[in-house]
SEFI-71047 format. One record per residue: x, y, z of N, C-alpha, C in turn; residue number from 1. Coordinates in Angstrom, 1 decimal. Example, Ala and Ser with C-alpha at 12.3 -4.5 7.8 and 13.67 -1.06 7.14 Angstrom:
BEGIN
NODE    n_X    n_Y    n_Z   ca_X   ca_Y   ca_Z    c_X    c_Y    c_Z num
NODE   13.2   -5.7    7.8   12.3   -4.5    7.8   13.2   -3.3    7.8   1
NODE   12.8   -2.2    7.1   13.7   -1.1    7.1   12.9    0.0    7.9   2
! end
This chain:
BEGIN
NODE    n_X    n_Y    n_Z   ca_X   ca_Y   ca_Z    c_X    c_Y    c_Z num
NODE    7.3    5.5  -18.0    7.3    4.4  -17.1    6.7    4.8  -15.8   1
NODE    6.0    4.1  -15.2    5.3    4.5  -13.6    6.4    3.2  -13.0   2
NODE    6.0    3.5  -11.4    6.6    2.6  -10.6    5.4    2.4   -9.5   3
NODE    4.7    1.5   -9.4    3.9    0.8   -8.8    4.1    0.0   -7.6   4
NODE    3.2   -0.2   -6.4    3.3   -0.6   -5.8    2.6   -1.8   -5.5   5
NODE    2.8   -3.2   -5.0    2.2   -4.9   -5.0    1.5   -4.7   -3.6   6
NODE    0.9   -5.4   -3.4    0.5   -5.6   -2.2    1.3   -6.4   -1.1   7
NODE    2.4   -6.4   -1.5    3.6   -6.9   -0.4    4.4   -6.0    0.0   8
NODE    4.3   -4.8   -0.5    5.0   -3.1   -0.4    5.8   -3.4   -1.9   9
NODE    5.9   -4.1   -2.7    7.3   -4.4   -3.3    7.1   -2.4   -4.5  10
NODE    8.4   -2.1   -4.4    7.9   -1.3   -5.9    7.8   -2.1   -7.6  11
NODE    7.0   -2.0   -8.3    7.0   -2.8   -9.4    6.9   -1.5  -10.8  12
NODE    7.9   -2.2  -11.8    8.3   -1.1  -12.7    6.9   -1.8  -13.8  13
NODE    5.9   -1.0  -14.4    5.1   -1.3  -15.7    5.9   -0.1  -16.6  14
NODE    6.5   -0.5  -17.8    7.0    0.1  -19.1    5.8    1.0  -19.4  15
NODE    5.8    1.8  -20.5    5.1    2.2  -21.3    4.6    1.4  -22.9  16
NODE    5.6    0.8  -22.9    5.7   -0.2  -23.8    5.0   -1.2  -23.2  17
NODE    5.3   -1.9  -22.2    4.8   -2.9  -21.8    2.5   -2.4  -21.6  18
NODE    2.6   -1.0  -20.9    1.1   -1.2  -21.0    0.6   -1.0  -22.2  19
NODE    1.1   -0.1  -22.9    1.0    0.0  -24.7    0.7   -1.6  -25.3  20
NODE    1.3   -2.6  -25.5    1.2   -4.2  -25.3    0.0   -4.7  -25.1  21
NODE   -0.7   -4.7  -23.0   -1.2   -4.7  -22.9   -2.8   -4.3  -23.3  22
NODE   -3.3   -3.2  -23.6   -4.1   -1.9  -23.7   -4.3   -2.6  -25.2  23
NODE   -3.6   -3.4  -26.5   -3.7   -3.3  -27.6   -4.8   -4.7  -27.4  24
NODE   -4.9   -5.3  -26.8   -6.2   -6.1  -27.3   -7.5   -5.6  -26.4  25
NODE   -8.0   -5.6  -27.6   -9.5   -5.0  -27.0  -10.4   -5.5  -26.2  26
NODE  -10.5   -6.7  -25.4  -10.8   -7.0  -24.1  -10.1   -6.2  -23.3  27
NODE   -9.2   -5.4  -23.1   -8.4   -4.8  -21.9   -8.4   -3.3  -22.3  28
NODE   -9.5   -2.9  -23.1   -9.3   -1.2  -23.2   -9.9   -0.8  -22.0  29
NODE   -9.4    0.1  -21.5  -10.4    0.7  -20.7   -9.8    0.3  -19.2  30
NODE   -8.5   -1.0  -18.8   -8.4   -1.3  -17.9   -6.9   -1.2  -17.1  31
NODE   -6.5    0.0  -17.5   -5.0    0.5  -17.1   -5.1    0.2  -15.7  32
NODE   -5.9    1.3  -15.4   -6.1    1.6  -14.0   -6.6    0.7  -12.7  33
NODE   -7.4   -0.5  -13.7   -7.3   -2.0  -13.0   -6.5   -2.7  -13.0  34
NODE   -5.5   -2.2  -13.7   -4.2   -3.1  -14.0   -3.1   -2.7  -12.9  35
NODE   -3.1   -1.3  -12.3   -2.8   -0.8  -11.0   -3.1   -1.6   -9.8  36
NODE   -4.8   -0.9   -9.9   -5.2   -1.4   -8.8   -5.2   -3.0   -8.2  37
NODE   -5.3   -3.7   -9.1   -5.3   -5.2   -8.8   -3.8   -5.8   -8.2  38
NODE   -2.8   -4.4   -8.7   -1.6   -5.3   -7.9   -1.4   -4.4   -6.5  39
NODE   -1.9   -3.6   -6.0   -2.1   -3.1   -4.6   -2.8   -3.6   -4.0  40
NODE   -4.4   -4.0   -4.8   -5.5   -4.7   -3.5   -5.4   -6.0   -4.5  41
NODE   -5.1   -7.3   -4.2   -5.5   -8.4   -5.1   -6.7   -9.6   -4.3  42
NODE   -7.3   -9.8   -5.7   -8.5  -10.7   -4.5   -7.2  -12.1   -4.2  43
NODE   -6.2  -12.5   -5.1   -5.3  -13.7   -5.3   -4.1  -13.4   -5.4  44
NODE   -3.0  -13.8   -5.2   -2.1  -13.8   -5.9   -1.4  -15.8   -5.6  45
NODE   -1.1  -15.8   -7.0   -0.3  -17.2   -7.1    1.3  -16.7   -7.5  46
NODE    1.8  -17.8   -7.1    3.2  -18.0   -7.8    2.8  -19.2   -9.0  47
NODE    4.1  -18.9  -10.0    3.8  -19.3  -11.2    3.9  -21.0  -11.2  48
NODE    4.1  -21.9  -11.6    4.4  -23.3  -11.5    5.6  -23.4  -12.8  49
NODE    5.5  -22.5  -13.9    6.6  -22.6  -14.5    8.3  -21.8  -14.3  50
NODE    7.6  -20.9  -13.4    8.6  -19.8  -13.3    8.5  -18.9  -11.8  51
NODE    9.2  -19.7  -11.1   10.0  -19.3   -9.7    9.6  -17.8   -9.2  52
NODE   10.2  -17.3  -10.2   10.0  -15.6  -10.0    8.9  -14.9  -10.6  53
NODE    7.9  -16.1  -10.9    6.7  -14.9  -11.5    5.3  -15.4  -10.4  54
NODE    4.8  -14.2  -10.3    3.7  -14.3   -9.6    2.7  -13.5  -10.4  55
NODE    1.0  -13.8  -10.0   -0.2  -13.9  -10.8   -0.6  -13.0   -9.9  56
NODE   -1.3  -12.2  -10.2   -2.3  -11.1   -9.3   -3.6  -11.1   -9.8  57
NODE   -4.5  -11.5   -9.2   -5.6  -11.6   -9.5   -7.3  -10.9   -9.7  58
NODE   -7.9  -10.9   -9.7   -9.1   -9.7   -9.3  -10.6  -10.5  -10.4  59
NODE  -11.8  -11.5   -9.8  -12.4  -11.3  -10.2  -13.5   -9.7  -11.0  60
NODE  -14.0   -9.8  -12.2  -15.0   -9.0  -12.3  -15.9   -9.4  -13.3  61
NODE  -17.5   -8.8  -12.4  -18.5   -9.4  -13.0  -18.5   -8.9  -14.4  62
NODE  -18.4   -7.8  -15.1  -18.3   -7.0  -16.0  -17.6   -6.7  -16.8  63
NODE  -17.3   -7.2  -18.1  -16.0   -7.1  -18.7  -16.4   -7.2  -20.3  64
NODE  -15.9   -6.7  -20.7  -16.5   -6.2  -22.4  -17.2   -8.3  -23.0  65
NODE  -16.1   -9.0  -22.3  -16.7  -10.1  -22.5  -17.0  -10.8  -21.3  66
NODE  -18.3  -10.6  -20.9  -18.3  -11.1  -19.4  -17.4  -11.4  -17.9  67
NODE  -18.1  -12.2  -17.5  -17.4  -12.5  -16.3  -16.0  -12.8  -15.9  68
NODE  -15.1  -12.4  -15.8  -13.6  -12.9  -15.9  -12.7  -12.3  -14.8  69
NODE  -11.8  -13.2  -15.0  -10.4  -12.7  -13.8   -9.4  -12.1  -14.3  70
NODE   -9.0  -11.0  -14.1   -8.2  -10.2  -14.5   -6.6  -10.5  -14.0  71
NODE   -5.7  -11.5  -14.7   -4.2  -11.7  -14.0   -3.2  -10.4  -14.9  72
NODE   -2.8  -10.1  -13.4   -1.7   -9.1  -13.9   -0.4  -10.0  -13.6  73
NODE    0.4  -10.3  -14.5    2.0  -11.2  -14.4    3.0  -10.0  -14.0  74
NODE    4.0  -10.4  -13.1    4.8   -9.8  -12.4    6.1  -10.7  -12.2  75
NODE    7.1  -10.0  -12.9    8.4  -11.0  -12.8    9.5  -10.2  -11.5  76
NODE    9.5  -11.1  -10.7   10.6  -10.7   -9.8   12.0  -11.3   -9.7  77
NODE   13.0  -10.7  -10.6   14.5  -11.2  -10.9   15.0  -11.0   -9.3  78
NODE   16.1  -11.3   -9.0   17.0  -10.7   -8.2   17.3   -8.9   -8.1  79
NODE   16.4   -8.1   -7.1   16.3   -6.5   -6.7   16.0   -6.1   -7.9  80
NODE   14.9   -6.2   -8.4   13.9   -5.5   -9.4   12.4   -6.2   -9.8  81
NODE   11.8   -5.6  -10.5   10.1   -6.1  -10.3    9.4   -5.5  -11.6  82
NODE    9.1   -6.4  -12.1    8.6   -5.7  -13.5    7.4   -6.4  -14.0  83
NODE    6.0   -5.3  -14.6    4.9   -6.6  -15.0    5.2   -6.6  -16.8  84
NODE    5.6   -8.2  -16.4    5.1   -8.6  -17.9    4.1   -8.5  -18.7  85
NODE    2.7   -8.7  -18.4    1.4   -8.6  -19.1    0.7   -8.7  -18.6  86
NODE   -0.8   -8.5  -18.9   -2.3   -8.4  -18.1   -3.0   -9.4  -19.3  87
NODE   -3.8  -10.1  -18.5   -4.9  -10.6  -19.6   -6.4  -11.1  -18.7  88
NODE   -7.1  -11.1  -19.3   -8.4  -11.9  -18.6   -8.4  -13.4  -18.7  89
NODE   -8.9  -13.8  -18.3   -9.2  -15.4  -18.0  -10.8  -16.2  -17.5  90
NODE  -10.2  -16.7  -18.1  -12.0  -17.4  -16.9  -11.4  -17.7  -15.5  91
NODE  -10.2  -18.8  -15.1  -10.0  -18.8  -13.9   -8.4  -18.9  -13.6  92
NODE   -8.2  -18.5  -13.0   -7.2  -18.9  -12.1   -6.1  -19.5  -12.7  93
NODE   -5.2  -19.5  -12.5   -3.8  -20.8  -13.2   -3.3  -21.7  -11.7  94
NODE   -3.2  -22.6  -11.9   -2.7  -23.1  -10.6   -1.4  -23.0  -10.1  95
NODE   -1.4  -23.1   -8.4    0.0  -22.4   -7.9    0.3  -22.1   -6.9  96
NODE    0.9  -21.7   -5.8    1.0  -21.9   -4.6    0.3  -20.1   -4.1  97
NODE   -0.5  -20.3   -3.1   -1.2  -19.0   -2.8   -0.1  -18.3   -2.2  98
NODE    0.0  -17.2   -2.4    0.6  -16.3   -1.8    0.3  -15.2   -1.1  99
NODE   -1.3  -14.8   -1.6   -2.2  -14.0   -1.1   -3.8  -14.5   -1.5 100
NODE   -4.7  -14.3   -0.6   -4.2  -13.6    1.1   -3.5  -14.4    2.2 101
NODE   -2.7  -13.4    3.0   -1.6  -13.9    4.0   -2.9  -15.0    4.6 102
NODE   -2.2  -16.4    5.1   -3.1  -16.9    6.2   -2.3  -17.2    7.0 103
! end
């Protein structure tokens, strides 16, 4: 298990299990380490519209085994703990209240 850090300081737990999960579909080989990095520097983050305590981290990239896409890393924040649910690409965005960048 690592313990990761969000771009709000929060610490965030990713399982081994959980990136094992993610890593098995093959649009996301190769993108552990962007799966890090996008929740320290994010170009977005949303909150979820179905779920209170989940927030979206986001990161355009031009380049992606299947083109152009945005990379959401999901992050569930219960009550004093933080854990990412899944990664996947997208074409865009989910809608949702911005949370990042601070304005």
């Amino acid at each position: 298990m690592r313990t990761l850090k969000d771009c709000f300081g929060h610490s965030v737990r990713l399982t081994d299990e959980r990136l094992a999960h993610i890593l098995e579909h093959p649009e996301m080989q190769g993108m552990a380490a962007e799966v890090e990095r996008v929740l320290r520097e994010p170009q977005l983050v949303r909150r979820s519209r179905s779920d209170a305590t989940v927030q979206l981290f986001y990161e355009f990239y031009t380049q992606t085994i299947v083109g152009g896409k945005w990379l959401c890393v999901v992050v569930k924040y219960p009550e004093n703990d933080a854990f990412v649910v899944t990664a996947y690409l997208t074409d865009k965005p989910k809608p949702g209240e911005d949370l990042w960048p601070i304005k």
